[in-house]
PDB file of N, CA, C and O in Angstrom:
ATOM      1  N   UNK A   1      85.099  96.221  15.066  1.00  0.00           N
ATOM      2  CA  UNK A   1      85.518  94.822  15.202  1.00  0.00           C
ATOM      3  C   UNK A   1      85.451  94.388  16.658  1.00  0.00           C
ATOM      4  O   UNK A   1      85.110  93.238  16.935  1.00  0.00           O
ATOM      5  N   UNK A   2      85.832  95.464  17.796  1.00  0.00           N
ATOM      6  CA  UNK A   2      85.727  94.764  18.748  1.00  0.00           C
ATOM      7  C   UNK A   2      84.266  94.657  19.639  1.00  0.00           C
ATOM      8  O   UNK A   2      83.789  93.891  20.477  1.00  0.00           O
ATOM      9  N   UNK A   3      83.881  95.840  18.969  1.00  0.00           N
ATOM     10  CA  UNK A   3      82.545  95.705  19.253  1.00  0.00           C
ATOM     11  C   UNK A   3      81.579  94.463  19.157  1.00  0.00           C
ATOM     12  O   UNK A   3      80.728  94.069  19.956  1.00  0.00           O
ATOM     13  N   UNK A   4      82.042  93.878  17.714  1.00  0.00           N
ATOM     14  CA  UNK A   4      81.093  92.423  17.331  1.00  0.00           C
ATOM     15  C   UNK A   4      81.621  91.581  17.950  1.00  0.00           C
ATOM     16  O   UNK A   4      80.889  90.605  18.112  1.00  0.00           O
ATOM     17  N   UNK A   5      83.344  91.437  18.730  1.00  0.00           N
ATOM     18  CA  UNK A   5      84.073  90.112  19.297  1.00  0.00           C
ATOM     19  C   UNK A   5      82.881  90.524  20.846  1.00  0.00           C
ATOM     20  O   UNK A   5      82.049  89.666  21.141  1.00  0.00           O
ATOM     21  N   UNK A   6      82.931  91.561  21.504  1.00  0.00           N
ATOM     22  CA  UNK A   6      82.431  91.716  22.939  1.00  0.00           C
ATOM     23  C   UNK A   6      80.583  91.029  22.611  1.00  0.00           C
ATOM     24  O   UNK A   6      80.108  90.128  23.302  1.00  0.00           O
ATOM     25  N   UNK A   7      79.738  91.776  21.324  1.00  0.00           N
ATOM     26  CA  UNK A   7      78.749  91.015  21.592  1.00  0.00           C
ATOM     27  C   UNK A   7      78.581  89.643  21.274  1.00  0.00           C
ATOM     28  O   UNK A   7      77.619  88.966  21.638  1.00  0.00           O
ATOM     29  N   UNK A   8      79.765  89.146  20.422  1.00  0.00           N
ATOM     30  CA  UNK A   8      79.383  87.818  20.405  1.00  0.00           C
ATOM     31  C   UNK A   8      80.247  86.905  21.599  1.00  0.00           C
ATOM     32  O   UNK A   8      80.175  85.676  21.616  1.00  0.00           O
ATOM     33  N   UNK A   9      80.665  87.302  22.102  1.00  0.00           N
ATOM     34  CA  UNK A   9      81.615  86.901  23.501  1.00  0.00           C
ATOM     35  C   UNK A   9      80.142  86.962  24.700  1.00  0.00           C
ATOM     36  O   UNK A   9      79.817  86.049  25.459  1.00  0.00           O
ATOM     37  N   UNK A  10      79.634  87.960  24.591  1.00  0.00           N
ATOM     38  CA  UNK A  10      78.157  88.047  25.558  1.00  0.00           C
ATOM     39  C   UNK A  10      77.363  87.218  24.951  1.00  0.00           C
ATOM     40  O   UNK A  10      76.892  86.615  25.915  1.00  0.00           O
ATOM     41  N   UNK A  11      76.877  86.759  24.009  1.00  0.00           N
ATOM     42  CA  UNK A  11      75.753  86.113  23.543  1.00  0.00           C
ATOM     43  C   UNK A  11      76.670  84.648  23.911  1.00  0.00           C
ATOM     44  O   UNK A  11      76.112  84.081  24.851  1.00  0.00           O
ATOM     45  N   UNK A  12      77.496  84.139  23.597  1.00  0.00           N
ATOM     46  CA  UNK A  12      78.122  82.947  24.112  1.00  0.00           C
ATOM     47  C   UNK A  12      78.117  82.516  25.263  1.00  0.00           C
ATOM     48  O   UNK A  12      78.139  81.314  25.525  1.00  0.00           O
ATOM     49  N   UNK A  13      78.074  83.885  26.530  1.00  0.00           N
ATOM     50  CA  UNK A  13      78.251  83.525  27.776  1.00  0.00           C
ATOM     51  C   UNK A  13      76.703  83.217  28.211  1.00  0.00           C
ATOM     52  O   UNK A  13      76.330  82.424  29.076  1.00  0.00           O
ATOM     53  N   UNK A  14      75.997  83.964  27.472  1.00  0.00           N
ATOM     54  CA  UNK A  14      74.444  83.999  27.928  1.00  0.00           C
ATOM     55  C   UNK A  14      73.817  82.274  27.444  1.00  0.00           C
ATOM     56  O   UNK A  14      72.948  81.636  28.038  1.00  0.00           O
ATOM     57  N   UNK A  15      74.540  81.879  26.283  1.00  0.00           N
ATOM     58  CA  UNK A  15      74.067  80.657  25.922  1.00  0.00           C
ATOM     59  C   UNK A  15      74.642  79.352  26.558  1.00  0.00           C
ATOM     60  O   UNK A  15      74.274  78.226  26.223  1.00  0.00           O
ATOM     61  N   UNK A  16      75.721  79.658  27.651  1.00  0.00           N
ATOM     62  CA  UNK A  16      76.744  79.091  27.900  1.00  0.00           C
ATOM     63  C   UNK A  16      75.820  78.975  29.547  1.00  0.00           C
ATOM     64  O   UNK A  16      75.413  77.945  30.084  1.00  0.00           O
ATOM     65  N   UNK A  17      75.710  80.276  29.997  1.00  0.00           N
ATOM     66  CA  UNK A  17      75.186  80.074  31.667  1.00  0.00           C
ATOM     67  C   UNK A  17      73.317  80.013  31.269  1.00  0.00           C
ATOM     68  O   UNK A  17      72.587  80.450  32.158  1.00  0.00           O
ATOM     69  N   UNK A  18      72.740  79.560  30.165  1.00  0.00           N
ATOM     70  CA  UNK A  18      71.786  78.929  30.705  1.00  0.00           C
ATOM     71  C   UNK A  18      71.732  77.650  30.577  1.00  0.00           C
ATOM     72  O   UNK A  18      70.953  76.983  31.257  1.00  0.00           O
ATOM     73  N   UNK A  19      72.579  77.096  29.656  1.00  0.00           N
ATOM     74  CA  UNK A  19      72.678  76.085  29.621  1.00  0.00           C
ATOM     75  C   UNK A  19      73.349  75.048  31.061  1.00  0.00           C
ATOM     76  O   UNK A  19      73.126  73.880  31.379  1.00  0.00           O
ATOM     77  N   UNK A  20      74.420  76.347  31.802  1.00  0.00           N
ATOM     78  CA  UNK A  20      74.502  75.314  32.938  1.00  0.00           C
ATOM     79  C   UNK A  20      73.266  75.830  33.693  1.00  0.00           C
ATOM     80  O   UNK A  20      72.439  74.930  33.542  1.00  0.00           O
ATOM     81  N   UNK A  21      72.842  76.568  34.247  1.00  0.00           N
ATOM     82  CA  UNK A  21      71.522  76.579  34.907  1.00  0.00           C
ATOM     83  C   UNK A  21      70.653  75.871  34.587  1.00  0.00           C
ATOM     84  O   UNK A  21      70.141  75.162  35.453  1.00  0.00           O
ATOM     85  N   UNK A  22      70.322  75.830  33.632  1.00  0.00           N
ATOM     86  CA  UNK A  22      69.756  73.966  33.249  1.00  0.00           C
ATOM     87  C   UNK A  22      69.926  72.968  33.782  1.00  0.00           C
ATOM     88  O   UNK A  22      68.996  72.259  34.168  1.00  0.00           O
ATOM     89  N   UNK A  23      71.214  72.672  33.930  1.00  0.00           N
ATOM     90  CA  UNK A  23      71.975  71.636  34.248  1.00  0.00           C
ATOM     91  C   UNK A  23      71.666  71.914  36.160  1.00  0.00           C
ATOM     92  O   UNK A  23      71.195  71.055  36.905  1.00  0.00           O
ATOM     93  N   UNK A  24      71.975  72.947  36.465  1.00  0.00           N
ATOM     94  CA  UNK A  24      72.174  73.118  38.239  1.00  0.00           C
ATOM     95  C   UNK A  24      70.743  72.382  38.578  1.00  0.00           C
ATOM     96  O   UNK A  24      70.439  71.481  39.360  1.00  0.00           O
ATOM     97  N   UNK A  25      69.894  73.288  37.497  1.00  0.00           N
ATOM     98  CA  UNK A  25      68.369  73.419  38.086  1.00  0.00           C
ATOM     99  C   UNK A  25      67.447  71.664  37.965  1.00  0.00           C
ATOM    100  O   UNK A  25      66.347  71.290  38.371  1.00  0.00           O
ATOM    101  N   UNK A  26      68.400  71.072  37.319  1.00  0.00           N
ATOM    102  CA  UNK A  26      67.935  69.367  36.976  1.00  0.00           C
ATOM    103  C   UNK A  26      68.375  69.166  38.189  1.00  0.00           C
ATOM    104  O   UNK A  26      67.507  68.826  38.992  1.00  0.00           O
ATOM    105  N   UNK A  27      69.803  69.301  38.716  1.00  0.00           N
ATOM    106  CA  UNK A  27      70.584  68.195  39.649  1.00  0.00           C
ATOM    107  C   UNK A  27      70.508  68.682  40.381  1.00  0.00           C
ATOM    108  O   UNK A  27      70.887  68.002  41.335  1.00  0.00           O
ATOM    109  N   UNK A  28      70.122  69.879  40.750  1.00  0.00           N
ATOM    110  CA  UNK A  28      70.426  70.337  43.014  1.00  0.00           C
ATOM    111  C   UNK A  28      69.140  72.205  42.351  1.00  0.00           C
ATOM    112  O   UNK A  28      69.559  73.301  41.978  1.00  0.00           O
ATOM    113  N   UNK A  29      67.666  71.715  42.501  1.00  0.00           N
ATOM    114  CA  UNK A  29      67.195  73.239  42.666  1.00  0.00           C
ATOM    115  C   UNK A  29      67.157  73.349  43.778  1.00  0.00           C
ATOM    116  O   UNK A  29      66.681  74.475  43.926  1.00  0.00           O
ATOM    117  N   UNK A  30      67.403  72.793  45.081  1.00  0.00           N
ATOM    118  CA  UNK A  30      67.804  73.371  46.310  1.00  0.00           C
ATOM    119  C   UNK A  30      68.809  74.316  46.554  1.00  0.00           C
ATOM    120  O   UNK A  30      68.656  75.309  47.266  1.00  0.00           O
ATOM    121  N   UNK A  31      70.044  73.948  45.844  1.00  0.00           N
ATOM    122  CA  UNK A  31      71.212  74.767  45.848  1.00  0.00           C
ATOM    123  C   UNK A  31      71.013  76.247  44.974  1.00  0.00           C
ATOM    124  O   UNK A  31      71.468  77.296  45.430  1.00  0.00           O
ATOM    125  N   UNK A  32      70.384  76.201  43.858  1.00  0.00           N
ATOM    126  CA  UNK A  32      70.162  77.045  43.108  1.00  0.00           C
ATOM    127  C   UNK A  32      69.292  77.921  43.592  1.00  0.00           C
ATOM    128  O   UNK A  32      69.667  79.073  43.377  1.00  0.00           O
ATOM    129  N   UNK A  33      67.957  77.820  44.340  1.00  0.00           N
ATOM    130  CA  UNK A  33      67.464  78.607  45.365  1.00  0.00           C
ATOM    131  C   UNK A  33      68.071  79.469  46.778  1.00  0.00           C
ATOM    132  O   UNK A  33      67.647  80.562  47.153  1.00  0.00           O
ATOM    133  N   UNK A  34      68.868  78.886  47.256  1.00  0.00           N
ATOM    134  CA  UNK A  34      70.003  79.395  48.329  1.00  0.00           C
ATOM    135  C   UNK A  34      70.428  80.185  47.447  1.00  0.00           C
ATOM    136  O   UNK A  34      70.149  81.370  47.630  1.00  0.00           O
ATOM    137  N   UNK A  35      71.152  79.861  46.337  1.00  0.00           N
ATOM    138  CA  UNK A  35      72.336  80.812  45.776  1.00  0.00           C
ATOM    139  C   UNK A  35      71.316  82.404  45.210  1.00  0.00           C
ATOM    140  O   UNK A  35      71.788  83.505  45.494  1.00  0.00           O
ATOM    141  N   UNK A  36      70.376  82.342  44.671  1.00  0.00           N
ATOM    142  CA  UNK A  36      69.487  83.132  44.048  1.00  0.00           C
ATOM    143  C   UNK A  36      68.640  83.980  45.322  1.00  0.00           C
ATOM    144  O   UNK A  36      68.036  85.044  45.190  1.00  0.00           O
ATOM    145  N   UNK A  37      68.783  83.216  46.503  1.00  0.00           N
ATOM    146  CA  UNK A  37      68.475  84.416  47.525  1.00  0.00           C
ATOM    147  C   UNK A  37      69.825  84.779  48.080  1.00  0.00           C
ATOM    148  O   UNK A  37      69.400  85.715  48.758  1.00  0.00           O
ATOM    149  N   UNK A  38      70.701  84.780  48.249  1.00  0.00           N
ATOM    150  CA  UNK A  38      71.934  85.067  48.863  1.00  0.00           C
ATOM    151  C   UNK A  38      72.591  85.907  47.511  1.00  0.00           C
ATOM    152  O   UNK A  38      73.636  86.511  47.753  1.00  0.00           O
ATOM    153  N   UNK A  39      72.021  85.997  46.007  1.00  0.00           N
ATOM    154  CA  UNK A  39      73.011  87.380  45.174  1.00  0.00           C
ATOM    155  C   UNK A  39      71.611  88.185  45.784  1.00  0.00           C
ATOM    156  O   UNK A  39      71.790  89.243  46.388  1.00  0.00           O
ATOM    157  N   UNK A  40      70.386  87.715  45.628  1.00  0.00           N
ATOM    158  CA  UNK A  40      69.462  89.175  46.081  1.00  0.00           C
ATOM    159  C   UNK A  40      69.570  89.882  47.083  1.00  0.00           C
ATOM    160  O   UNK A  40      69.433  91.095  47.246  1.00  0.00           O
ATOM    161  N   UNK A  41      69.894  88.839  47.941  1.00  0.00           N
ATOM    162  CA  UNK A  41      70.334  89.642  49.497  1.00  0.00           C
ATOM    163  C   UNK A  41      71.480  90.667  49.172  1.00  0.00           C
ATOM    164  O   UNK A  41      71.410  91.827  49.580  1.00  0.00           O
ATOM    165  N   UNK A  42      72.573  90.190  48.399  1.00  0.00           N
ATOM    166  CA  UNK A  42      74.064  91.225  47.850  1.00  0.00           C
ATOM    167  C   UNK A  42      73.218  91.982  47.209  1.00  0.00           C
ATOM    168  O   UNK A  42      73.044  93.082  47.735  1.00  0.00           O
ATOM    169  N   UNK A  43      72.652  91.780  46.284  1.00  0.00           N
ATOM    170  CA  UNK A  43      72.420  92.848  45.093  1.00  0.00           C
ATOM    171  C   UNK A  43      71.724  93.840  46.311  1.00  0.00           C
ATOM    172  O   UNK A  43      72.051  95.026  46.256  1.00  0.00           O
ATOM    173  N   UNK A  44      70.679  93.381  47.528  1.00  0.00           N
ATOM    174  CA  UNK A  44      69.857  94.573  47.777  1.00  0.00           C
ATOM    175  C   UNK A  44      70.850  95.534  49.093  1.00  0.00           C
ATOM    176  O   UNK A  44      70.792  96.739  49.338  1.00  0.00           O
ATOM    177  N   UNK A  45      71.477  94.750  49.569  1.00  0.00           N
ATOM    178  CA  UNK A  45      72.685  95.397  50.215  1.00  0.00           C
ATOM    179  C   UNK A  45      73.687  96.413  49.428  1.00  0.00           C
ATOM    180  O   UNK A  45      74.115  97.384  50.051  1.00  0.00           O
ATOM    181  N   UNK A  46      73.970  96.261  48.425  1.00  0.00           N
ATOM    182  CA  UNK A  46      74.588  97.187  47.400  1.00  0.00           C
ATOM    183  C   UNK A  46      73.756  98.549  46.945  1.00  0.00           C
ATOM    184  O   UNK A  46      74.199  99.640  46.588  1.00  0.00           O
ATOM    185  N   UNK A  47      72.448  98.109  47.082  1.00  0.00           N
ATOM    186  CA  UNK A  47      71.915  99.106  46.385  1.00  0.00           C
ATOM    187  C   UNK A  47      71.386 100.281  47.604  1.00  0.00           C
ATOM    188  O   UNK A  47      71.034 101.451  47.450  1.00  0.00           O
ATOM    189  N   UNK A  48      71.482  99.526  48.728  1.00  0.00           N
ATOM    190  CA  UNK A  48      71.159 100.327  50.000  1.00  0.00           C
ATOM    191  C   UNK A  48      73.072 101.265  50.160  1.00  0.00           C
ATOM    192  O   UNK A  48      73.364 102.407  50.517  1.00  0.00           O
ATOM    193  N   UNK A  49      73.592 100.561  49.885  1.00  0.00           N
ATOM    194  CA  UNK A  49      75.013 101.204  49.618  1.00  0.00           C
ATOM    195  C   UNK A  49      75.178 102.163  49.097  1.00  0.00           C
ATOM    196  O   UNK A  49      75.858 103.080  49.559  1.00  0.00           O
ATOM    197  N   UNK A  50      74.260 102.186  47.392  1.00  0.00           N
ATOM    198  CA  UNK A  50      74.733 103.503  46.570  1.00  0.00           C
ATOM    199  C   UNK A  50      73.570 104.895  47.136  1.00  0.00           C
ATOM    200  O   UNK A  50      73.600 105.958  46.516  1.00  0.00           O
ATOM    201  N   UNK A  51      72.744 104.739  48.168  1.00  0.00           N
ATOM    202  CA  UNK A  51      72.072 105.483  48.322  1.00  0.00           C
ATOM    203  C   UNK A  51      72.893 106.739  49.163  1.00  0.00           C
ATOM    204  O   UNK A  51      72.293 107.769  49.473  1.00  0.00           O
TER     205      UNK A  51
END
């Protein structure tokens, strides 16, 4: 049971954040570009971390 509440709790969020990325990517893809290099920059800093 909780197994099906967690994947349908994930499939909601997934339908939920593209739908605002939709929305970001209509009204400001400037902002949405900054933000999408600044998690890669984290994500690649992290991963230089777990080394």
């Amino acid at each position: 049971m909780k197994e099906w509440w967690n994947s349908f709790r994930y499939g909601f969020v997934m339908v939920e954040s593209k739908r605002v990325m939709q929305l970001t990517s209509d009204t400001s893809h400037c902002m949405e570009t900054e933000t999408t290099t600044r998690w890669n920059a984290s994500m690649e800093s992290l991963e230089i971390e777990r080394r």
